[in-house]
C-alpha atoms as a printed R data frame, in Angstrom:
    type eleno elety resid chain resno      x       y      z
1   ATOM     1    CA   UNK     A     1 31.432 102.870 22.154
2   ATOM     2    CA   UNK     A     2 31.504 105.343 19.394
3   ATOM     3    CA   UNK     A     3 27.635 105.179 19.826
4   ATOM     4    CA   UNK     A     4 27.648 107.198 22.767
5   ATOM     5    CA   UNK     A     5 28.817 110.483 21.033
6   ATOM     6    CA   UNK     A     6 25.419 110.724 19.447
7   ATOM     7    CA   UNK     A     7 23.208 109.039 21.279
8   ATOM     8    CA   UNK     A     8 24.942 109.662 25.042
9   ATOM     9    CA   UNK     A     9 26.337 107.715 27.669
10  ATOM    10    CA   UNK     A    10 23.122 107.306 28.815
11  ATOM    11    CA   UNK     A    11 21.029 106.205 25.508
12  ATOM    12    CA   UNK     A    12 18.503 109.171 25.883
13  ATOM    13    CA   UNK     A    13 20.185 111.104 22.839
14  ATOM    14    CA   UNK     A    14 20.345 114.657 22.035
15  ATOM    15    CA   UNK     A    15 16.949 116.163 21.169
16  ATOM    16    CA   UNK     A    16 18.240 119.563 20.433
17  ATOM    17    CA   UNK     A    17 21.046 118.031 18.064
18  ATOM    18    CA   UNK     A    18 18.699 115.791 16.151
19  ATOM    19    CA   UNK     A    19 19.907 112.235 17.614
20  ATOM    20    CA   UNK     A    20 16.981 110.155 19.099
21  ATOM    21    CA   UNK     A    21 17.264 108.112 22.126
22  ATOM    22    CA   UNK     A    22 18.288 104.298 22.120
23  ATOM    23    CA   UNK     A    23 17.064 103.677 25.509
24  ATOM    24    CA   UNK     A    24 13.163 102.761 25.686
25  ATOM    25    CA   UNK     A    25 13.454 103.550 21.799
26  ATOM    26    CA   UNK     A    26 10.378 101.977 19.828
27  ATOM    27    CA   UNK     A    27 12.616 100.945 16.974
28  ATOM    28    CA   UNK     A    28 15.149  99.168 19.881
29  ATOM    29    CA   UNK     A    29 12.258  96.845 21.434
30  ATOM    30    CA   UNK     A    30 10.930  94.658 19.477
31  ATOM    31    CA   UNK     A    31 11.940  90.857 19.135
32  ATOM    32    CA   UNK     A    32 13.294  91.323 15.439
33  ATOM    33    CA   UNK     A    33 16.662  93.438 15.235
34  ATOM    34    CA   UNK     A    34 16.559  93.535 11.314
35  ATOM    35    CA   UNK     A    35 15.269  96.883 11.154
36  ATOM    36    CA   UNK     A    36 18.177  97.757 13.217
37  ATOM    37    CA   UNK     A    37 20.920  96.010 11.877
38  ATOM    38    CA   UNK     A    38 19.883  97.792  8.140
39  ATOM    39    CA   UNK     A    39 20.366 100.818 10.296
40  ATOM    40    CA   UNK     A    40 23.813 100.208 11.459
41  ATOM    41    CA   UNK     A    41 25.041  98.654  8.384
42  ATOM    42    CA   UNK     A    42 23.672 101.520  5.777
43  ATOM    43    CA   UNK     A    43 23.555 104.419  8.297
44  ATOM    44    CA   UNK     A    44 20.275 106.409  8.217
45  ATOM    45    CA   UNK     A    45 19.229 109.918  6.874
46  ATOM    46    CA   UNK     A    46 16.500 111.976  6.767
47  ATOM    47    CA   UNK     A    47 13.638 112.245  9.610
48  ATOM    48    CA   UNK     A    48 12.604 109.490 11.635
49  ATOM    49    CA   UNK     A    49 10.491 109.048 14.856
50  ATOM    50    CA   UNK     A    50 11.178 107.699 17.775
51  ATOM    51    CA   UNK     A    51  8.499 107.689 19.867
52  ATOM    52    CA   UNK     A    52  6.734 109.391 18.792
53  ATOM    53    CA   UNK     A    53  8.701 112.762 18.145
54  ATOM    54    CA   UNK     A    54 10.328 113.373 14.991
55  ATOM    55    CA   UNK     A    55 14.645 113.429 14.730
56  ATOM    56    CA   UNK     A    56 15.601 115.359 11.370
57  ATOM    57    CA   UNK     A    57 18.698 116.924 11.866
58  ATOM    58    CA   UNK     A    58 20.823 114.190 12.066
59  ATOM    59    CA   UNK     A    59 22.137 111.801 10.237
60  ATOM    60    CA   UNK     A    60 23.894 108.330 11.485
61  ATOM    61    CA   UNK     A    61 26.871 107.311  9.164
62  ATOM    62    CA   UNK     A    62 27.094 103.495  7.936
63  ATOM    63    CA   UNK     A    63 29.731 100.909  9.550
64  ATOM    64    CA   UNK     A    64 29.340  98.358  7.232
65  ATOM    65    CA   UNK     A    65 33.244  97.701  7.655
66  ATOM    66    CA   UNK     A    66 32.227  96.117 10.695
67  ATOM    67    CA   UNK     A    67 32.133  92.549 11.145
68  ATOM    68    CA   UNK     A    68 28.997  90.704 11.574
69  ATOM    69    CA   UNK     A    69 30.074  89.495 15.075
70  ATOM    70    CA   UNK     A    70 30.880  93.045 15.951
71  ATOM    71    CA   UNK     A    71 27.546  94.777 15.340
72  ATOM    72    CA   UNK     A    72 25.711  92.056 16.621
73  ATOM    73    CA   UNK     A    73 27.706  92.795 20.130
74  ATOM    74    CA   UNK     A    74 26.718  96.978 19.886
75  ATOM    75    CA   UNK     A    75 23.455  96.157 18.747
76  ATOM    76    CA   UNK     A    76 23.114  93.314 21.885
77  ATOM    77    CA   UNK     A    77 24.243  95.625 24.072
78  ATOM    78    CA   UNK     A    78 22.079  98.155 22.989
79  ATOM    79    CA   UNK     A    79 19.041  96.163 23.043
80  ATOM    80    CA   UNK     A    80 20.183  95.233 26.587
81  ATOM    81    CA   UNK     A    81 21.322  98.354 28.282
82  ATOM    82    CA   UNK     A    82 19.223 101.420 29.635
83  ATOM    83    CA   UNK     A    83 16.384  99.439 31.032
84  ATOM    84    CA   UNK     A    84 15.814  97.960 27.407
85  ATOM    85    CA   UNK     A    85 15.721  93.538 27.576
86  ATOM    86    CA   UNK     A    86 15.140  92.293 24.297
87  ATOM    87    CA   UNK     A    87 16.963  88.870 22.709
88  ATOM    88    CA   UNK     A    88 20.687  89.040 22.079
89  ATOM    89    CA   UNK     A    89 21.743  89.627 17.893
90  ATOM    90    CA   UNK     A    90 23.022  86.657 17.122
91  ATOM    91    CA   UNK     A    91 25.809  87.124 14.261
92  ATOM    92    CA   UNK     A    92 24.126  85.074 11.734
93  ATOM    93    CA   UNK     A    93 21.310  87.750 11.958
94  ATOM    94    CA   UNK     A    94 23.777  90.720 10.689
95  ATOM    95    CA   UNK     A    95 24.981  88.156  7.688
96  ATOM    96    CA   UNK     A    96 21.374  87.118  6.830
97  ATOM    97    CA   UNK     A    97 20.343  90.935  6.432
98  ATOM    98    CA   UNK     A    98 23.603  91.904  5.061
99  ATOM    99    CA   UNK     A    99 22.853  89.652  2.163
100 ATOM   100    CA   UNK     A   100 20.080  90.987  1.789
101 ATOM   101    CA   UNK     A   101 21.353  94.316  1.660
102 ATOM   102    CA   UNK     A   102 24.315  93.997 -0.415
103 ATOM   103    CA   UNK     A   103 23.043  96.035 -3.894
104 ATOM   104    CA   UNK     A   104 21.365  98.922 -1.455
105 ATOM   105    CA   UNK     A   105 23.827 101.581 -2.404
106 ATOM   106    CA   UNK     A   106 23.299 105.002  0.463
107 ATOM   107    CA   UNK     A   107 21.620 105.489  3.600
108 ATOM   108    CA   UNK     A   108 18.622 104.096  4.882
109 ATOM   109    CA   UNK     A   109 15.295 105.670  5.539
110 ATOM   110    CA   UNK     A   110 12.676 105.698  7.895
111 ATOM   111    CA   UNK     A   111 10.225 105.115  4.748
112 ATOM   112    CA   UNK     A   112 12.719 101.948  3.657
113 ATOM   113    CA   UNK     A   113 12.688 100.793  7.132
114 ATOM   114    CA   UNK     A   114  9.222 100.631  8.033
115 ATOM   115    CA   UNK     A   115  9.145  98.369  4.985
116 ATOM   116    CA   UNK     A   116 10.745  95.728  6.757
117 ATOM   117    CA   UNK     A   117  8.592  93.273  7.802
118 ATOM   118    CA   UNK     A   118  9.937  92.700 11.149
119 ATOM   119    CA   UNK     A   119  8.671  88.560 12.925
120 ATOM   120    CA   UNK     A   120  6.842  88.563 15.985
């Protein structure tokens, strides 16, 4: 996975370089993935917090040339790996929020994200 260069083999990150942990990651377990997916799909910039502690070095590029089916495998995986269980990302997911998406031209930020109404 091209994940683990950033966030490590292990999900716990890299503090001192900025990139936040996937595994036990507040933003990772909860029941709705959209956040997520925006994430993946638009990349991220600018400080976010994980946690609790604050990541603002870093900066996570966008793979929206993925396919739908292919983020929703990294992003089950993720959600599933590391001690985190949360419900698989079904592809349909990544399409619905793509669409919603589409216009949003740059990265993502924590203030856009925390927007999201995410469904209990």
């Amino acid at each position: 996975l091209v994940c683990k260069g950033c966030h490590m083999e292990d999900g716990q990150g890299s503090g001192a370089q900025g990139f936040p942990p996937l595994a036990g990651s507040d933003w990772v377990n909860v029941k709705d993935p959209s956040r997520l997916i925006r994430i993946v799909l638009k990349g991220l910039s600018g400080p976010i917090t994980v946690n609790g502690k604050v990541y603002s070095q870093a900066q996570m590029l966008p793979w929206e040339s993925l396919s739908d089916e292919e983020i929703a495998s990294v992003l089950s995986y993720v959600r599933n790996t590391w001690g985190n269980k949360n419900p698989l990302v079904k592809p349909a997911d990544v399409a619905k929020v793509r669409t919603e998406i589409k216009d949003k031209t740059g990265y993502m930020t924590e203030e856009e994200l925390l927007k999201v109404l995410l469904k209990p």
